[in-house]
N, C-alpha and C positions, 0 to 999 in steps of 0.2 A: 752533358751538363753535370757538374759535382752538387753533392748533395747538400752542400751548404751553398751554392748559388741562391739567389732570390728569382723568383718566376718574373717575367714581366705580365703587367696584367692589363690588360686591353679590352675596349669597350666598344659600341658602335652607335645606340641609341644616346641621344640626347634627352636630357633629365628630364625635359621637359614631357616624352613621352612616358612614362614612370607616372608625372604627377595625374597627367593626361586621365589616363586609366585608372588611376586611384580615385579622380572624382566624379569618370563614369561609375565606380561601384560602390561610390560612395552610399547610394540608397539601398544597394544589396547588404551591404554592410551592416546599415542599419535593423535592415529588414531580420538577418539573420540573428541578429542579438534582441529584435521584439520576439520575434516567432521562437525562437530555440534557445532559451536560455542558459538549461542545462538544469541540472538534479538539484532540487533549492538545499540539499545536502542537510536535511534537520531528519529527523528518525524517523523511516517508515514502521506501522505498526506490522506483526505478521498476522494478524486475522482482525476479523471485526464479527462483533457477538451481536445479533439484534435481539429483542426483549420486546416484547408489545408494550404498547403504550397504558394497557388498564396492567401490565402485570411487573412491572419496570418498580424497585422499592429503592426505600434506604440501604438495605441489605443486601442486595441485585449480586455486586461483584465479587463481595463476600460467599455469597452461598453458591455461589457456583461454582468458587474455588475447593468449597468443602463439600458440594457433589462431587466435583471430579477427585479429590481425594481420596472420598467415599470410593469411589470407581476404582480406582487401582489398588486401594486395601483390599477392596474384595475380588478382585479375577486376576491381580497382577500384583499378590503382596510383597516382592523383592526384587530386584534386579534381574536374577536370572532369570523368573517369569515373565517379567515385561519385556527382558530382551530375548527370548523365547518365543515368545507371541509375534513380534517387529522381526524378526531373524538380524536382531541385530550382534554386534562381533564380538567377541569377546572383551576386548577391548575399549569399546564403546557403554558395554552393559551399565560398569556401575557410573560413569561419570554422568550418562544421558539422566539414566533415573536418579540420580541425586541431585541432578539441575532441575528438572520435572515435579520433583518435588519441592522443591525451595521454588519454582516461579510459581505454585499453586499456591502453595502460603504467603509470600511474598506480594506477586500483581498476577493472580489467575488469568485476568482478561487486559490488554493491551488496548482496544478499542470497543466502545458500546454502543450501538444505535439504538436510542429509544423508536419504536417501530408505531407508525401512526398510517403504513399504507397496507400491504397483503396480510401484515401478521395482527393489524390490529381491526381492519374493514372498515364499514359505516357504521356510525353510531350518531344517534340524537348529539344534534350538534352541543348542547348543553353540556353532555356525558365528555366530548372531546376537549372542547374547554378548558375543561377542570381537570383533566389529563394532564393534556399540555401545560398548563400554570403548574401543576405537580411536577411534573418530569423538569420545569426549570427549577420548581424549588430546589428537589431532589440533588440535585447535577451541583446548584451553586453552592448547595450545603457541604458537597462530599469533598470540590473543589477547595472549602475554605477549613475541610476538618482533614483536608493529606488521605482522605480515602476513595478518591477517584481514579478513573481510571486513568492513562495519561490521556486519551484521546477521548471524548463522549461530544453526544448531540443526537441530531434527529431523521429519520428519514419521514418525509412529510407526502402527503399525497404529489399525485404528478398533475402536468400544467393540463390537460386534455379538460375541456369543456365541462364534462359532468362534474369534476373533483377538484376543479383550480382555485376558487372563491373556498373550496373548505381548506386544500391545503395554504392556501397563501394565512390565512387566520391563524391557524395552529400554528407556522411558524412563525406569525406576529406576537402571539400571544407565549410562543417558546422564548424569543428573544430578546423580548418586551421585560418575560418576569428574571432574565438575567441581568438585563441593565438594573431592574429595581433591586437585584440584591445584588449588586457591589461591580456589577462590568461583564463582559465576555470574559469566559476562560482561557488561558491559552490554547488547551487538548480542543475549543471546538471543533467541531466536525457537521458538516450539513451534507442530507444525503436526496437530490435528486432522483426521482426512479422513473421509467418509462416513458424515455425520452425520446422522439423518433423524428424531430424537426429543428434545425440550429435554432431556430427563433424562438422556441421554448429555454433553450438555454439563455437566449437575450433578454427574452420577458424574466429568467430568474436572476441574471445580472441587474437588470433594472430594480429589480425590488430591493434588492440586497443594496443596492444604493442609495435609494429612497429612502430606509432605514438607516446608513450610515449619515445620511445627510438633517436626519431626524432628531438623532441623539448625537452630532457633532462629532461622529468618529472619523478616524484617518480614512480617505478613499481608497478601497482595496481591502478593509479588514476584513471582511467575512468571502471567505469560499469556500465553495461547495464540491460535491463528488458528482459527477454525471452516472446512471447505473445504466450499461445497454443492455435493453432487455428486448428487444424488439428486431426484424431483420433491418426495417427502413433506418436504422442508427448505424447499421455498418455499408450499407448500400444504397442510395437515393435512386430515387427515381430515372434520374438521367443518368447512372451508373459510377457517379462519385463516389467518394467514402465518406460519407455524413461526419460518420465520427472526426476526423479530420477538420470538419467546419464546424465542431462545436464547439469544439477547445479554442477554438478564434473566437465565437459567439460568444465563450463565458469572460473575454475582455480582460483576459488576467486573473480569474478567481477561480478558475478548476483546478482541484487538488489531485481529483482522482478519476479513475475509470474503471466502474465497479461492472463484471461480468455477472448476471442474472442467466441462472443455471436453469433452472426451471421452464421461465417464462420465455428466453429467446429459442427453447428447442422445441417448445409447446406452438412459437410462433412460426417454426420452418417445420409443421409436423412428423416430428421425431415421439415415437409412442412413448408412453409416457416408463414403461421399461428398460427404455434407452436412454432415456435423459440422465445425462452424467456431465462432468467437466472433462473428459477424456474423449467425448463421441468427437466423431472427425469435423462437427459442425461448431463444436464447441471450439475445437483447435482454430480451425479458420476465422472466428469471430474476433478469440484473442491475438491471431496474427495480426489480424487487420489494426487493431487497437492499439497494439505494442508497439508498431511502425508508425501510427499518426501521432501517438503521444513521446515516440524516441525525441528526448532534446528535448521536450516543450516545458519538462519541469512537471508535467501529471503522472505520476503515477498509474500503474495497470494494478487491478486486483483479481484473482481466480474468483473462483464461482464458488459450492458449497455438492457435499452430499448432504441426501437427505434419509440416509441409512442410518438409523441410531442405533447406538451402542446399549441396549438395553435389553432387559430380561437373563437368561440363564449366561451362564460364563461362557459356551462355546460360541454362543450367540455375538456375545458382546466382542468374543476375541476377532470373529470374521469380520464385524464392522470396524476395530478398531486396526485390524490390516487393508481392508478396506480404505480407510481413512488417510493410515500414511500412509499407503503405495499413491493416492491422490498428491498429495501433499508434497513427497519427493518427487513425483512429475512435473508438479507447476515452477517447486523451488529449482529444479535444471532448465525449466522454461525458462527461466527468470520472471516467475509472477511469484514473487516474494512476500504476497498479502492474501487471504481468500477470509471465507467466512465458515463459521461454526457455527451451528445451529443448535447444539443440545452441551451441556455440562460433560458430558461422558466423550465429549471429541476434544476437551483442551487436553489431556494427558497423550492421546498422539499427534495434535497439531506441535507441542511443545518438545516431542519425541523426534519427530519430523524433524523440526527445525534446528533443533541441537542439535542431531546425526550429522544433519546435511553440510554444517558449520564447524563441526569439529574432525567431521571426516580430512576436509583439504585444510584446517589451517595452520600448518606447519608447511605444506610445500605452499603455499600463497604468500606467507610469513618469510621464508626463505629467498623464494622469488622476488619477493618486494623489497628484501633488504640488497640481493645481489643487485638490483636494479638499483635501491638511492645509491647504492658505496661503489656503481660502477664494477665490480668485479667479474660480470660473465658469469657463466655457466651453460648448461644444456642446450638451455633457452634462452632467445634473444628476444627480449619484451621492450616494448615500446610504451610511450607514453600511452599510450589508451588503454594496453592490459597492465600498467600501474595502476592507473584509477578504477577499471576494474577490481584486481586484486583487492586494494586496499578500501573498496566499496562492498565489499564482500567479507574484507576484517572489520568494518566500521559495523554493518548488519549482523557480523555475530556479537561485538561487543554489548550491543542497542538492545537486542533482545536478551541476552543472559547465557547466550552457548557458549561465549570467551569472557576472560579476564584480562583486560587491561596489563596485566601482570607477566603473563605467559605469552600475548604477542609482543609485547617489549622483548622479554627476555630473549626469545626468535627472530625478531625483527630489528630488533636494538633502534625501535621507533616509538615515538608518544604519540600519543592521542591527536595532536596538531598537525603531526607530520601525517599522518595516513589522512587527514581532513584535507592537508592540502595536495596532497596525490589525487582524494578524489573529486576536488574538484580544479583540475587545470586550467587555463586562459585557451581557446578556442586555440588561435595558432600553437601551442604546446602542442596538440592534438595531433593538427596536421602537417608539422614542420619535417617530420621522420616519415608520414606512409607513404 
């Protein structure tokens, strides 16, 4: 047959069976676009800073940017030292530390939980109160004067019996004194903790509703973070993955999946000189979590140390290698979010996260562009390590490792183009694998 021939092309089903099957799966269909939506693609933060609730000020995000300042003037006053300390490359020394330094001046902290459960305990309810009506004032003031964080809110006590009637109050009284000074902020954030039965997720859906239905808001505005701190959150009873039926339980409002370092290895006793986010009990937890929430639109977040970088300088440099050998673990994980505990950990959470994002993106950048312009190369990428790729330039821009400027120039792409890389139409997905 010559090669300008046309093919004959021949069939044998009747259309009928096409439609047939399309509206036997027509409910799968559905089901798949409730359940797995996909990455609601708005910026995740890279850590979250909790603060107790009596020690949480006007001043909060401020002054921790100028401890951690403090921090690096003194054990790591220039480039070569801090990237000395990190073994970071030559090549990386001054650009990390001069990004490190301008996100400290600039937004120190990226997410704040005001802390009303472990870090803040029981207190005469009166005393919490006046907390929590502070911590909204606080929040709505910093919201309306351009000095918040992008992200802030609360983590409030959990639903369990002794603590449910204080925590449900204090976030009555959190959300209550935001509506009276001027609305919800966009950055809210609501932080569930020690959660061990889906139905405590439903009881927290339920209120958050009740509330919206109070003050006349859109249904669906407020959601929350689930934190698993417990074993029964990743394993039930009958040998399910909890986790998995809570993010159905929060009915559409789960944002995140916050891993509890401490308390989930305290709960599978792990001594308390093991307890890290690297122990093999920790990995299995966040496996379980990262698979229930792929697709669903929640995010996974690492856990935290609780080595502080403080006292003499040799001291401080081992927790602060410490810190980012953690940190580049979770970001190859892909848990792209954990927690900081102390001022003296944002200059290597921020070290970390600039490394890790300006290591690969020139070949990401390259990759992504042979991919829109068709060209080929080494590697043959498909639509889903496009949207990878380009959800990986979108999370350096977000945080401050890249400039909008220099993945253009490498990618010969804008800001819209990598937004709609990552986020594709389900069949894009799977039309190629």
């Amino acid at each position: 047959m010559g090669q300008g021939q046309q093919e004959k092309v021949a069939t044998s089903l009747a259309g009928a069976v096409s439609e047939e099957i399309s509206a036997s799966l027509a409910p799968v269909d559905a089901e798949l676009e409730r359940r797995y939506p996909g990455d609601p693609g708005t910026r995740q933060p890279v850590h979250t800073v909790y603060v107790p609730g009596d020690a949480f000020a006007a001043d909060t995000v401020r002054s921790w940017g100028d401890r951690a300042l403090a921090a690096l003037d003194e054990h790591a006053p220039d480039a070569a030292a801090f990237a000395a300390v990190l073994g970071l490359s030559e090549e990386l020394a001054e650009p990390v530390h001069a990004r490190v330094r301008a996100k400290l001046e600039r937004e120190p902290i990226e997410d704040l939980r005001v802390d009303f459960e472990d870090g803040y305990g029981n207190r005469p309810d009166a005393e919490e109160d006046e907390a929590a009506a502070r911590a909204a004032r606080i929040i709505a003031e910093a919201y309306a004067e351009r000095t918040a964080a992008p992200y802030m809110g609360i983590r409030m006590k959990c639903m369990e019996a002794p603590v449910r009637a204080r925590g449900i109050r204090t976030l009555d009284i959190f959300l209550t004194g935001l509506m009276e000074a001027g609305g919800l902020p966009g950055g809210l954030v609501l932080t569930l903790p020690k959660v061990t039965y889906a139905e405590q997720v439903t009881a927290m859906a339920r209120l958050l509703d009740a509330f919206e239905k109070t003050h006349g808001l859109e249904p669906g505005r407020i959601g929350f973070e689930i934190q698993i701190e417990t074993s029964q959150s990743i394993l039930a009873a009958d040998g399910t993955a909890t986790v998995a039926r809570m993010i159905q339980a929060a009915e559409g409002r789960a944002t995140g999946l916050h891993y509890g370092t401490f308390d989930y290895s305290a709960c599978l006793g792990v001594s308390a000189a093991h307890q890290a986010s690297d122990h093999p009990a920790a990995d299995h937890a966040k496996a379980v979590m990262q698979v229930a929430a792929a697709g669903t639109g929640v995010r996974v977040s690492d856990g935290s140390t609780n080595v502080l970088p403080v006292g003499p300088t040799a001291k401080v440099h081992d927790a602060w290698r410490l810190h980012y050998g953690l940190t580049r673990r979770a970001l190859a994980r892909a848990y792209y979010q954990g927690w900081d505990m102390h001022p003296g950990h944002i200059p290597t959470r921020y070290a970390a996260v600039f490394a890790f994002y300006r290591e690969g993106f020139e070949q990401a950048a390259a990759r992504l562009s042979r991919y829109a312009n068709r060209t080929g190369g080494d590697v043959m990428d498909e639509p889903a390590t496009a949207k990878a790729l380009s959800g990986y330039l979108l999370r350096g821009l977000d945080c401050g490792a890249l400039d909008i400027g220099e993945v253009a120039r490498l990618a010969g792409l804008t800001r819209a183009d990598l937004e709609s890389f990552a986020a594709p139409r389900r069949g894009d997905l799977t039309a190629s694998a």
